[in-house]
BADOBA-928876 format. One line per field, with one value per residue (C-alpha): residue number from 0; residue in one letter; x, y, z. Coordinates in Angstrom, 2 decimals. Layout:
REM residues N
nr <- NUM, ...
rest <- A, ...
x <- X, ...
y <- Y, ...
z <- Z, ...
END
This chain:
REM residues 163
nr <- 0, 1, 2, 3, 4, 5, 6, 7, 8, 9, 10, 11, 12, 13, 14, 15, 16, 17, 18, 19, 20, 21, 22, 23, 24, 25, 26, 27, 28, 29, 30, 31, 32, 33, 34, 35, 36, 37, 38, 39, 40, 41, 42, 43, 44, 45, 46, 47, 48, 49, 50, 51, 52, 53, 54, 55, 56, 57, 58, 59, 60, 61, 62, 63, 64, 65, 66, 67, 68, 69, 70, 71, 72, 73, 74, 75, 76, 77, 78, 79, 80, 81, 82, 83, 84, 85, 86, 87, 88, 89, 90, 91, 92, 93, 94, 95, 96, 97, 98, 99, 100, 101, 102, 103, 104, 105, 106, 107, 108, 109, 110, 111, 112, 113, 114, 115, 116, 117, 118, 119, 120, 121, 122, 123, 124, 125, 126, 127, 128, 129, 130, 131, 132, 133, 134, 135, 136, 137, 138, 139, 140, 141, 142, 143, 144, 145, 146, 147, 148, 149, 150, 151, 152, 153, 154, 155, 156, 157, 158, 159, 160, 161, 162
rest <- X, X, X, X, X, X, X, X, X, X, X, X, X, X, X, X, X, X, X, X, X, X, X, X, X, X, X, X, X, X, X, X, X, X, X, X, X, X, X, X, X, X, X, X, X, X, X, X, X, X, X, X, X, X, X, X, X, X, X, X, X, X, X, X, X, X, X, X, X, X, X, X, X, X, X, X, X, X, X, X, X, X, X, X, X, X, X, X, X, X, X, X, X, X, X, X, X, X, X, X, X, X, X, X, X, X, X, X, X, X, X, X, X, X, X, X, X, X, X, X, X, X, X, X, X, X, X, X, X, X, X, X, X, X, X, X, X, X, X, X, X, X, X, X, X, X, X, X, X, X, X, X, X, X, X, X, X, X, X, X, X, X, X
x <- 4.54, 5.18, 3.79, 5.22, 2.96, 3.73, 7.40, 10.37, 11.83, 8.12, 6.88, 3.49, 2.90, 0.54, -1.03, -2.08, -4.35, -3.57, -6.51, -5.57, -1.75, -3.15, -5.36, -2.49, 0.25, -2.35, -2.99, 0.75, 1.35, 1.96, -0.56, -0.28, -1.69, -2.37, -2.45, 1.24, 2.81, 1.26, 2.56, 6.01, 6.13, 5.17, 7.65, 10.43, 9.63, 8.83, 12.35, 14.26, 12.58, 13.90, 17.40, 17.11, 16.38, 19.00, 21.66, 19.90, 20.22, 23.81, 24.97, 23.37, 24.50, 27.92, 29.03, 27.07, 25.23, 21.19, 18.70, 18.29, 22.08, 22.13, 19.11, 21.21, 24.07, 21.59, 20.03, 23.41, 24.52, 21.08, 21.96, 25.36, 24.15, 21.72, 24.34, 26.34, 23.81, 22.81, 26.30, 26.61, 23.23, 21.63, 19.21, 17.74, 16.81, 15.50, 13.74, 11.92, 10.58, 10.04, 7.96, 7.11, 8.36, 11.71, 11.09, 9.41, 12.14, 15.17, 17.16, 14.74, 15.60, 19.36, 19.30, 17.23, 20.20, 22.77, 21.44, 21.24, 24.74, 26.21, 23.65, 25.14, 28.80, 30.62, 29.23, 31.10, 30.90, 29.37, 27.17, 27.02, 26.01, 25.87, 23.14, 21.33, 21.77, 18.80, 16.32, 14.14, 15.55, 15.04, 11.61, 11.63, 13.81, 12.09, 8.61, 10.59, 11.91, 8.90, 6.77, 9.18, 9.24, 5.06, 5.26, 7.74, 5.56, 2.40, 4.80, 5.66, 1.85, 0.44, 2.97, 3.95, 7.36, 8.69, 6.85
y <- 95.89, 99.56, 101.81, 105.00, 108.22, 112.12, 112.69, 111.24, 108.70, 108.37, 105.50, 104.21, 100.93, 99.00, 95.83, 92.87, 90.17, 86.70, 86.09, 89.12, 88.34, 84.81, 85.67, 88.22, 85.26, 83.54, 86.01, 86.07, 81.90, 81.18, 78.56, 74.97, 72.16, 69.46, 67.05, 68.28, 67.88, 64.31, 63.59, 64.91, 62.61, 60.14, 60.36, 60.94, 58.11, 56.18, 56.82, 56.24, 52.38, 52.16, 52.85, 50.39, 47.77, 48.76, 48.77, 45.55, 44.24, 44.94, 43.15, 40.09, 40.18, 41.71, 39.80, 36.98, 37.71, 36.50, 38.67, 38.47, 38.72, 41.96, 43.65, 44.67, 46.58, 48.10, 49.74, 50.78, 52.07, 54.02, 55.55, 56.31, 57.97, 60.41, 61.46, 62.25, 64.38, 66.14, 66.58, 68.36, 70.41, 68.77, 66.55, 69.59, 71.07, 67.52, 67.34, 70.78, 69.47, 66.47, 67.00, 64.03, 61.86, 62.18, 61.86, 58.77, 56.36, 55.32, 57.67, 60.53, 59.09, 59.37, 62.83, 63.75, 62.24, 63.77, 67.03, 67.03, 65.81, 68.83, 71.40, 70.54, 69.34, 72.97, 71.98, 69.38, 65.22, 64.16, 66.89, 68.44, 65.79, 62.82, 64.81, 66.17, 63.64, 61.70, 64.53, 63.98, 60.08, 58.78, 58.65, 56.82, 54.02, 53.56, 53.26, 50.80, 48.56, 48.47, 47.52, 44.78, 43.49, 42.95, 41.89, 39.31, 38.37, 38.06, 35.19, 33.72, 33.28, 32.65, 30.01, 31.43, 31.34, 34.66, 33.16
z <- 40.86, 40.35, 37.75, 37.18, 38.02, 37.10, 38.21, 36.75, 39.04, 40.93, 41.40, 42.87, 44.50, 42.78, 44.80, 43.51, 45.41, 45.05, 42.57, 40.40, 40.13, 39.14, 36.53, 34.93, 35.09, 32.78, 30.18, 30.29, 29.60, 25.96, 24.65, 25.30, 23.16, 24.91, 22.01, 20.68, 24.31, 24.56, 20.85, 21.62, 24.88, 23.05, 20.34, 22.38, 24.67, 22.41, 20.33, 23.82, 23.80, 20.15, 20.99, 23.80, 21.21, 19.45, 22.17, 22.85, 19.82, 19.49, 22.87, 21.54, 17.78, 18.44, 21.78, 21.78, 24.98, 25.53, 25.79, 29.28, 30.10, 27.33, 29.61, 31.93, 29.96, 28.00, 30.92, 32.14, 28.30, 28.71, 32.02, 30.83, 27.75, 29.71, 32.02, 29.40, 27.91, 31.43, 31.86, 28.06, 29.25, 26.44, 28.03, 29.85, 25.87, 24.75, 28.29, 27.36, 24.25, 24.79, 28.30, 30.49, 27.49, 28.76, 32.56, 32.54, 31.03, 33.01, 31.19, 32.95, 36.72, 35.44, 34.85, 38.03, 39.87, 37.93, 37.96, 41.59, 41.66, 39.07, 40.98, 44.58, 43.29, 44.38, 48.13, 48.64, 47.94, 50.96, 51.78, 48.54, 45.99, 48.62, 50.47, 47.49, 44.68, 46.35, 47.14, 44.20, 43.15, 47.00, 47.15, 43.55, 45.68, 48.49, 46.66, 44.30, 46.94, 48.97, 46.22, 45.03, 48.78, 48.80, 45.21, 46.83, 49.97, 47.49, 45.52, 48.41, 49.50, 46.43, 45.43, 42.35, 43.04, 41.02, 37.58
END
C-alpha cells in the first residue's frame, strides 16, 4: 500500500502487518446478516426440492412411470437444468444470493463440475477438463462411495438386507 507524500509522482511505502491488514479488510466487508443468508438458503433450497416434485410429478402423471422409476430422471432433469444455467452464467448469480442454499442440492455438485469443466475447457479435454472437472467434485465421490460401501458391510452384518 502506497500513500502519496509531498511530490507529485512520490510515493511512500506504507507497511502493513498481518494483524493490521486484517483488521482494515474488516472495516472494509459490507455487513452480513446471518439470519437473511440462512433464510435465502433456505428458500432457495428449499424451492430447488419443489421443482423436483414437480419434475417428479410430471414423469409419473405424464408417462406413466412410478415414483421410484421417475427418481431417477428427475435427478438427471435437475442436473441437466443446472448445467444449463452454469453454462448461461446464471447459476453463478442465483448461487450468490442464494449462498449455501444452492451448493448443497444436487444441482450445486452439477455446477461445481461444470464450472471446472468451462474454467479448464481452452486446456484441452483430457488434461484440461478431464484433469480439472474432478478437483473439487472428486473428493464428494470418493467420500460417497466409501460411505455407501460400510453402509453396505453394516447390512450385510446386521442382516438387514438393504431395508
Amino acid at each position: 500500500m502506497a500513500t502519496k507524500s509531498k511530490g507529485r509522482h512520490n510515493y511512500k511505502k506504507m507497511s502493513m502487518s498481518p494483524k493490521e491488514y486484517q483488521a482494515y479488510a474488516k472495516t472494509m466487508e459490507p455487513p452480513r446478516s446471518i439470519l437473511a443468508n440462512c433464510l435465502k438458503a433456505f428458500v432457495f433450497g428449499g424451492a430447488v426440492c419443489v421443482l423436483g416434485q414437480v419434475i417428479q410429478e410430471m414423469y409419473v402423471h405424464l408417462m406413466g412411470m412410478s415414483e421410484e422409476a421417475a427418481s431417477n430422471p428427475t435427478v438427471a432433469t435437475l442436473i441437466l437444468i443446472s448445467v444449463i444455467l452454469t453454462s448461461l452464467g446464471v447459476y453463478d448469480k442465483i448461487a450468490q444470493w442464494a449462498g449455501a442454499g444452492s451448493a448443497v442440492p444436487v444441482t450445486g455438485f452439477a455446477n461445481s463440475m461444470c464450472s471446472a469443466a468451462l474454467e479448464h475447457r481452452s486446456e484441452g479435454l483430457v488434461l484440461g477438463v478431464g484433469g480439472n472437472m474432478f478437483k473439487l467434485a472428486g473428493s464428494v465421490i470418493v467420500f460417497g462411495t466409501v460411505a455407501a460401501f460400510f453402509v453396505g458391510i453394516a447390512h450385510l452384518i446386521l442382516g438387514t438386507g438393504g431395508q
